[in-house]
N, C-alpha and C positions, 0 to 999 in steps of 0.2 A: 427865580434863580434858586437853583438846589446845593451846586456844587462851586467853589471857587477855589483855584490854584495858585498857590504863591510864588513867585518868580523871582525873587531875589537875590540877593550876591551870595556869594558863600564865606562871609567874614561874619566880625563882630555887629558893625552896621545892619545885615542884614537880618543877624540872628536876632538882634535886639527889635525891629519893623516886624520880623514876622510875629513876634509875641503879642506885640503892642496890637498888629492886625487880626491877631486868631481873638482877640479879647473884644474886640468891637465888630463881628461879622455877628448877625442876627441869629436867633435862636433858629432852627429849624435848617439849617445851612450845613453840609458837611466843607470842611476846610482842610485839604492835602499841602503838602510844597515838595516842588521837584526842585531839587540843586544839583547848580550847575558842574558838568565835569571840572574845569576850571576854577579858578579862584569869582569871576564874574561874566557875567553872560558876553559882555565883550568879547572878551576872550576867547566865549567858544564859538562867537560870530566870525571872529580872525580867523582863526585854524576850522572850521566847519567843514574848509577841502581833504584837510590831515586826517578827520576821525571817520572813521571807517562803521559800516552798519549804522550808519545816525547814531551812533549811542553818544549821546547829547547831556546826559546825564552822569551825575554819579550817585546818584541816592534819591527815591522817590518817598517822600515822608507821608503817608496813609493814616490820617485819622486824629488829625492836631483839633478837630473838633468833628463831633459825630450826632446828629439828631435824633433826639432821644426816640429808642425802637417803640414803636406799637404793640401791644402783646396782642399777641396771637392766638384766638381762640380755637382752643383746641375742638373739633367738630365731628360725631360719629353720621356717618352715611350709613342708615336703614338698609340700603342695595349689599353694605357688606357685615351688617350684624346673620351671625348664624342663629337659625330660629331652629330653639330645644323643646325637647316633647316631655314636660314633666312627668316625675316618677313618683308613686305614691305608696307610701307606706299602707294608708289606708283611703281608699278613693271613696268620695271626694271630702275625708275628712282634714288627713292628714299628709302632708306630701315631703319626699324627701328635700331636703336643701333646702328648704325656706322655714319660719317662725309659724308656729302654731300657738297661741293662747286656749287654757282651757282655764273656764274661769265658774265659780258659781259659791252661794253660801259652806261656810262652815258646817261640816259634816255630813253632805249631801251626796255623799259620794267620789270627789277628786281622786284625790290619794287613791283611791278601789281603782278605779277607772284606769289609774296611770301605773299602781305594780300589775296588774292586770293585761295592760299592754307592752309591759317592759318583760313580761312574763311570757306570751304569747313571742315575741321578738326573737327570746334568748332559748324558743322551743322549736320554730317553727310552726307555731299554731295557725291558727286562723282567725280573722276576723270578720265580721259580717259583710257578704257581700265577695268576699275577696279568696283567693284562691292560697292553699300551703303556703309561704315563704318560707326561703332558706333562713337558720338560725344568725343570728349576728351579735354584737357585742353589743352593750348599754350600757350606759353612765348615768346613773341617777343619785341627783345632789336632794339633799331633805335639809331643811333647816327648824322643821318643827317636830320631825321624831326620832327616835332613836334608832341606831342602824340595830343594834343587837337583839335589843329588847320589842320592837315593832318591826322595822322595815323586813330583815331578815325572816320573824317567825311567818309575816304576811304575803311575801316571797315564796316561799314554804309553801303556806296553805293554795296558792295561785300554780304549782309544782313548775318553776322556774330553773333554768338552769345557774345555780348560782355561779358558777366558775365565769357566766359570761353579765353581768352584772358586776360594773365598775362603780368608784366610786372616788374621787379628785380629794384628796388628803387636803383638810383645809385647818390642821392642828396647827402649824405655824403662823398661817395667812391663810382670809378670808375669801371664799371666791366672791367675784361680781362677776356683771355680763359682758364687760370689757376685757377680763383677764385673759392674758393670752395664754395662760394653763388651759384654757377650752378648746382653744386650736388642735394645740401642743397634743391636750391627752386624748383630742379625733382621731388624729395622723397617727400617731404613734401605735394605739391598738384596733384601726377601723372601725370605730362606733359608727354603726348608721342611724343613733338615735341617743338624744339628753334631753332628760328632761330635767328640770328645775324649779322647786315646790319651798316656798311657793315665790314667786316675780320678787316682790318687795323685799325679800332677803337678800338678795343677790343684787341690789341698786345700788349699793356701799352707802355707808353711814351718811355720807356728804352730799348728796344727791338728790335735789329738790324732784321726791316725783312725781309733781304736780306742775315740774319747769321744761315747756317744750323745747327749750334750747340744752336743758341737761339730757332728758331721756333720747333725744330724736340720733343725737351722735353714737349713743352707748347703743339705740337698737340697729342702727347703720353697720356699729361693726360686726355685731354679731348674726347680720344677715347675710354680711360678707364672707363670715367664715362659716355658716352654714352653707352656702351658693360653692364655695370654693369647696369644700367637702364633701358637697351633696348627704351632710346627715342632717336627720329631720331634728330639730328644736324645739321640745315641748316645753311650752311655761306653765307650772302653775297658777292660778290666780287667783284672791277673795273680791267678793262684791263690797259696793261701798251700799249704804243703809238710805240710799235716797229712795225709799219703797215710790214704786205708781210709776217709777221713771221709765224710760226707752231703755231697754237691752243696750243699746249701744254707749250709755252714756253709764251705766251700772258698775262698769269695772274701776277698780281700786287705780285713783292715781292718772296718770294724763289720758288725754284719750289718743297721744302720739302711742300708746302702746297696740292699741287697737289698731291705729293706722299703719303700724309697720310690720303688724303679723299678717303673713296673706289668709290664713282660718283663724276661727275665733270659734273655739267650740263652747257653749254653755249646759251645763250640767244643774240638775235641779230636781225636788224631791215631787210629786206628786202626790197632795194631801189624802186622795180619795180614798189612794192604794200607796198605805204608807213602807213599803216592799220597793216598791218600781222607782227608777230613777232613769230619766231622761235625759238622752244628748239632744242638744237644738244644736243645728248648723246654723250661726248666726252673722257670719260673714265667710265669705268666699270668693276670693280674687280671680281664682286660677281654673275655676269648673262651675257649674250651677252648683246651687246651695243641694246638700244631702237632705233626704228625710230624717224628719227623728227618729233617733235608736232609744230603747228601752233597753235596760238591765233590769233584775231584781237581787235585793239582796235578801235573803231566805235564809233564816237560823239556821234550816236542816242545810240544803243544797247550797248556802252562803252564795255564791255569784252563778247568775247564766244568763243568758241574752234572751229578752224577750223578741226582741223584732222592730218592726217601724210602729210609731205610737203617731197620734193623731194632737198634736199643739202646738202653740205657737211658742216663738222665747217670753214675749210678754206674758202671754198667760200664766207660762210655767213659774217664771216670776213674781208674778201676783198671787199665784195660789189658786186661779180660778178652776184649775185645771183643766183647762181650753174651753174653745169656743163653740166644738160641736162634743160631740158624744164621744167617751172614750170605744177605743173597740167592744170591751166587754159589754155599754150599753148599746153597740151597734148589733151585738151579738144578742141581743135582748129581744129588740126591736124585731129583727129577723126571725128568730124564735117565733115570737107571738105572728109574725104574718105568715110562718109556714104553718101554723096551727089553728090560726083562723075559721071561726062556722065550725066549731068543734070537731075539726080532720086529726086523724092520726097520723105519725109520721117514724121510721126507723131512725136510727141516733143515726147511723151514718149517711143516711141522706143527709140529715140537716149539718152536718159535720162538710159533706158535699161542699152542700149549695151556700155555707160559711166560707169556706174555700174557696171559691169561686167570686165572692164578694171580699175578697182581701181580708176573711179573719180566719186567725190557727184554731185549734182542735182544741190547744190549751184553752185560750180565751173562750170557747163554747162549751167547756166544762163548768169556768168560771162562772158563764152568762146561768147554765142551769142549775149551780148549788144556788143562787143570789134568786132563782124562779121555783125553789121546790115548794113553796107555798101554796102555787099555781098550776104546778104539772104535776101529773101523773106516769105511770111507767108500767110496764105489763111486758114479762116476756112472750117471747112467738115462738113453739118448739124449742128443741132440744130438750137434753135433760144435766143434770148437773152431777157432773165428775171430777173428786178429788182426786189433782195431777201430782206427781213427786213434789214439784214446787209448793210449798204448803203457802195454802188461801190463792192459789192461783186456778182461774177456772177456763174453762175454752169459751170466745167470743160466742155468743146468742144474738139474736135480734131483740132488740128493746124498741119498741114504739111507744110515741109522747104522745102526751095530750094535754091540752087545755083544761085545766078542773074547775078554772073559773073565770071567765072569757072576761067579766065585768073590769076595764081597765082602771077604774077608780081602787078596786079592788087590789090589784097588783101595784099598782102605785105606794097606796097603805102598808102594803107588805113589804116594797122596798126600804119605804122612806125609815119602818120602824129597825128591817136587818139595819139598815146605814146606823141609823142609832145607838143600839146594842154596840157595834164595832167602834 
């Protein structure tokens, strides 16, 4: 029994029964009462010939008890989710409308990496792999440098457009990653990129960030307003000191942070070649994992992209400097097997056949200053003419050689250059 109707008189007697009945009918029961046109149902038995359309009634009481509703789970059908084709800033490291973390030691590079890309952003540059984009707006919050005296001169050196280069006034009030000023200052100037240097500042004072029930809501919403936006959200981040650990477990603070960035770039210095710094894709939700990128930073030429470098995150981590050989000693290697049985060989052959094995021209200059102990060089024709351009002379053929085939030998001569350096 679901439903039961009350039918009693319509006086005092009656009103007083239906109360006393609505209070003892069981839980789960809805309880209505229809009253009669007349004073009592008699009545409207009498005259039943008189009333016209059966209206039988004068008042139908709807809901004197109602069983309490089920909630209703609200349910998405897959058949009508629309399926969106990600857009990326930088593919596949960095993509618009979702959380990027880039994370790696103090001084290793972050900060370069990121006016660098705020730089490139606010120009139209380029970045490896990727084709011009159009210039756009940026927001970038620092809580460790000065805009004046650091971010601006660094800006500068990176030739940034600074007009498009924002900056969330937080002289009153602090930002965190909850503030809805992040929303606010997207929509307002179209930034299609914030980054924010580094995480930990921006967690607000109170904010246990080692508490998955604190951080998992605050990266919730600001995944939300990157998704609604479609601008890309870069974090900064420092590593925590548990040396020998998993890349994955290295970042400062929960590892709810990692789980709710779709990339996780790690950035790291490579002992061998204290110049070069490495990006590892070290998580990737949305594409396969990138190769590593190399930058170097270079007193004269300060920043340029070296290219894909050859490591793992753990490696880079540990200092080993990977597992196989960097390119320069793949460049080595090759070297000594085109020069093999004392053959001679033109520089741009082996510059070639370098090519062809996935190493630049750069890295097989590098590979033969680190081999001049070893090789020799002899031009082939031409003669030698000073051009307007002073010290600039017109290309010649140079062919290499082996001066001393004995691999112990070169070994010795490496192990002492590494030394020296």
């Amino acid at each position: 029994m679901k439903t039961v109707y009350l039918c009693l008189d319509s006086d005092e007697a009656g009103n007083d029964a239906c109360s006393r009945l609505v209070k003892l009918m069981p839980e789960g029961c809805a309880v209505h009462r229809l009253i009669p046109l007349f004073k009592d149902w008699n009545e409207v038995l009498q005259h039943r010939a008189e009333i016209t359309d059966g209206k039988f009634l004068r008042e139908a009481v709807y809901g004197l008890k109602e069983p309490p509703q089920e909630e209703i789970v609200e349910i998405i059908r897959m058949s009508e989710v629309d399926t969106q084709t990600v857009e990326w800033l930088w593919k596949p490291y960095i993509p618009f409308g979702k959380i990027t973390i880039v994370q790696g030691n103090p001084g290793e590079g972050k900060t370069t990496f990121a006016l660098r890309l705020a730089a490139a952003c606010t120009t139209g540059g380029t970045l490896p792999g990727m084709k011009p984009m159009q210039p756009f707006q940026v927001i970038y919050q620092t809580a460790e440098d000065g805009l004046g005296d650091t971010v601006k001169p660094r800006l500068i050196e990176a030739a940034a457009d600074l007009d498009r280069v924002l900056v969330i006034d937080e002289a009153k009030r602090e930002l965190t990653l909850s503030d809805e000023r992040i929303e606010k200052a997207i929509i307002q100037n179209g930034a299609r990129l914030i980054i924010l240097d580094p995480i930990q500042a921006y967690m607000g004072e109170k904010t246990d960030m080692n508490g998955a029930n604190e951080v998992r809501p605050m990266f919730r919403r600001l995944a939300d307003v990157a998704e609604c936006t479609g601008c890309a959200v870069v974090l900064i981040g420092h590593l925590n000191k548990s040396a020998g650990g998993q890349s994955a477990y290295r970042g400062l603070g929960s590892i709810d942070f990692r789980a709710a960035a779709r990339s996780v770039l790690l950035i790291g210095c490579v002992k061998r070649e204290p110049n070069i710094r490495v990006i590892v894709h070290d998580k990737s939700s949305l594409a396969p994992e990138g190769k590593p990128m190399a930058f170097c930073l270079d007193p004269e030429t300060v920043f340029s992209w070296v290219g894909e470098y050859d490591i793992t995150a753990d490696d880079l981590l540990s200092g080993a400097g990977g597992n196989s050989a960097t390119k320069t000693e793949q460049a080595e290697r090759l070297i000594l097997d085109l020069l093999a049985d004392g053959k001679e060989l033109a520089s741009e052959d082996i510059v070639k056949a370098a090519a062809e094995a996935g190493i630049s021209e750069r890295t097989v200059q590098n590979a033969k200053r680190n081999m001049s102990a070893v090789l020799g060089a002899r031009r082939v024709g031409g003669s030698m003419v000073q051009l307007h351009q002073e010290g600039v002379a017109p290309p010649r053929t140079r062919k290499l050689k082996v001066q001393n085939a004995d691999p112990l030998h070169f070994a010795l001569s490496h192990f002492h250059d590494n030394l020296r350096q």
